[in-house]
TORZALUM-266633 format. One record per residue (C-alpha): residue number from 0; x, y, z. Coordinates in Angstrom, 1 decimal. Example, Ala and Ser with C-alpha at 12.3 -4.5 7.8 and 13.67 -1.06 7.14 Angstrom:
! TORZALUM-266633
PT  pos      px      py      pz
PT    0    12.3    -4.5     7.8
PT    1    13.7    -1.1     7.1
! end
This chain:
! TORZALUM-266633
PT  pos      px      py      pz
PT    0   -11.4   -11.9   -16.3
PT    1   -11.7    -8.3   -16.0
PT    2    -9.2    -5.8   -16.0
PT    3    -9.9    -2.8   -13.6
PT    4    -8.4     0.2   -13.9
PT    5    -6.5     1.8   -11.3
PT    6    -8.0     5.4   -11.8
PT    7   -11.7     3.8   -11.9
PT    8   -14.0     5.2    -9.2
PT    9   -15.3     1.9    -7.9
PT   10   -17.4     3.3    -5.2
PT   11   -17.1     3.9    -1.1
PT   12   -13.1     3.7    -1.1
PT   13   -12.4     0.8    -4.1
PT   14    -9.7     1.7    -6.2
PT   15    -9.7     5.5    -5.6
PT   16   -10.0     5.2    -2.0
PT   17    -6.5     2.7    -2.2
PT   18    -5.2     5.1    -4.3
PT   19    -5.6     8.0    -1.9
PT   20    -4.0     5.7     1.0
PT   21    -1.1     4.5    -1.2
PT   22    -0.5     8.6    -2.2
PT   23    -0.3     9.3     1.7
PT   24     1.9     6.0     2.6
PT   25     4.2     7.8    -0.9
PT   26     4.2    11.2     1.5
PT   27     5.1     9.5     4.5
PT   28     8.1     7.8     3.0
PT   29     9.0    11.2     1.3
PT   30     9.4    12.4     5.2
PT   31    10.1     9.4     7.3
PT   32    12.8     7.1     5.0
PT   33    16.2     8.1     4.9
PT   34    18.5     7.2     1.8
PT   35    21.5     4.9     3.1
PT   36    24.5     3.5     1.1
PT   37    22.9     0.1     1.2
PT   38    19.1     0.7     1.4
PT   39    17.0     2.5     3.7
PT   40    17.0     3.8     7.4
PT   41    13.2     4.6     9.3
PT   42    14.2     8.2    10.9
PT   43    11.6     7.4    13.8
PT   44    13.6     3.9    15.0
PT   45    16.0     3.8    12.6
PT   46    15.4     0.3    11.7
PT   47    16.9    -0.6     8.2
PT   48    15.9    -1.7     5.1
PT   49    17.2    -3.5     1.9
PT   50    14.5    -2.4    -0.1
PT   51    12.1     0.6    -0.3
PT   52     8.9    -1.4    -0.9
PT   53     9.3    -3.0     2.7
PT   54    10.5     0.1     4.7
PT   55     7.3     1.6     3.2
PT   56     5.2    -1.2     5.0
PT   57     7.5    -0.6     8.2
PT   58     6.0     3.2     8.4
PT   59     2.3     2.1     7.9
PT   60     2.1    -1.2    10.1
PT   61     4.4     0.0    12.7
PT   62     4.0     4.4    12.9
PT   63     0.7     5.3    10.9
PT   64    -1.8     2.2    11.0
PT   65    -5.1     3.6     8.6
PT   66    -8.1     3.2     9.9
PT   67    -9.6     0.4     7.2
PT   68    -7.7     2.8     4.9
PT   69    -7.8    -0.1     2.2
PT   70   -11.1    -1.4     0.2
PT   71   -11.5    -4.2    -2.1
PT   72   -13.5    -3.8    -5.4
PT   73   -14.6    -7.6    -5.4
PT   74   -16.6    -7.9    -1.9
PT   75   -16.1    -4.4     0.1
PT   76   -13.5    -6.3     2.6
PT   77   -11.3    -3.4     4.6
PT   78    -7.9    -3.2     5.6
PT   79    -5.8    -1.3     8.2
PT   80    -2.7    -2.1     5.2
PT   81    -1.8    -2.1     2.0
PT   82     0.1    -5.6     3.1
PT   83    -3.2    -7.1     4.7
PT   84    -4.9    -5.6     1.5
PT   85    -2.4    -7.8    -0.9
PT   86    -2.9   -10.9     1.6
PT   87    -6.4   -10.9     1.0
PT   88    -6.0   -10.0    -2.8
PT   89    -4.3   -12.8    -3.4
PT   90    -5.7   -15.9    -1.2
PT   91    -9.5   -14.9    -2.1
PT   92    -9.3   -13.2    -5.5
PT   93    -6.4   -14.7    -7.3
PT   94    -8.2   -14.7   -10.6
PT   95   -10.9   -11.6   -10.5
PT   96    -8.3    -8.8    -9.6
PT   97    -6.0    -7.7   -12.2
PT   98    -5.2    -3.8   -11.6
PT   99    -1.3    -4.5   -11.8
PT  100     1.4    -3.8    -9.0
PT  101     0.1    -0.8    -7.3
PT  102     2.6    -0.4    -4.7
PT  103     4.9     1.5    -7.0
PT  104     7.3     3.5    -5.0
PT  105     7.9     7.3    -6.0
PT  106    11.3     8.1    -6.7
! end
């Protein structure tokens, strides 16, 4: 299987196009998330959160949809969200896309 790297231009959108969208979901948090004692509060509905990983999917699915922000490198598929992105990831390309955890959250 191949590895694909991250920073690889892989065409319309591919990798540096989910890069770009993942960067802007990283800005939105910066803005939108507020640091609690037990997690994380969404300053728009203030809506908390254990984790950061799943308050960052709050902001994009519920506040700032994409517009097909996400592109797979295997067939050219489109997604509105890094979480439909990862759905489709990993029922149709289980083995043919290995470019790691990219939904590292800034600190």
């Amino acid at each position: 299987s191949t590895v694909m790297d991250p920073n690889m231009s892989q065409g319309s959108g591919g990798v540096d196009g989910n890069k770009e969208a993942l960067q802007r979901l990283n800005n939105l948090c910066k803005e939108f998330l507020r640091p609690e004692r037990t997690g994380f509060s969404c300053i728009m509905c203030n809506k908390p959160f254990a984790r950061k990983d799943t308050a960052k999917l709050h902001l994009e699915s519920i506040h700032f949809p994409t517009d097909n922000a996400y592109s797979c490198p295997l067939c050219s598929d489109t997604f509105n969200t890094y979480k439909a992105y990862d759905r489709h990831r990993s029922k149709f390309h289980k083995k043919g896309l290995k470019i790691g955890h990219i939904m590292t959250v800034d600190s």
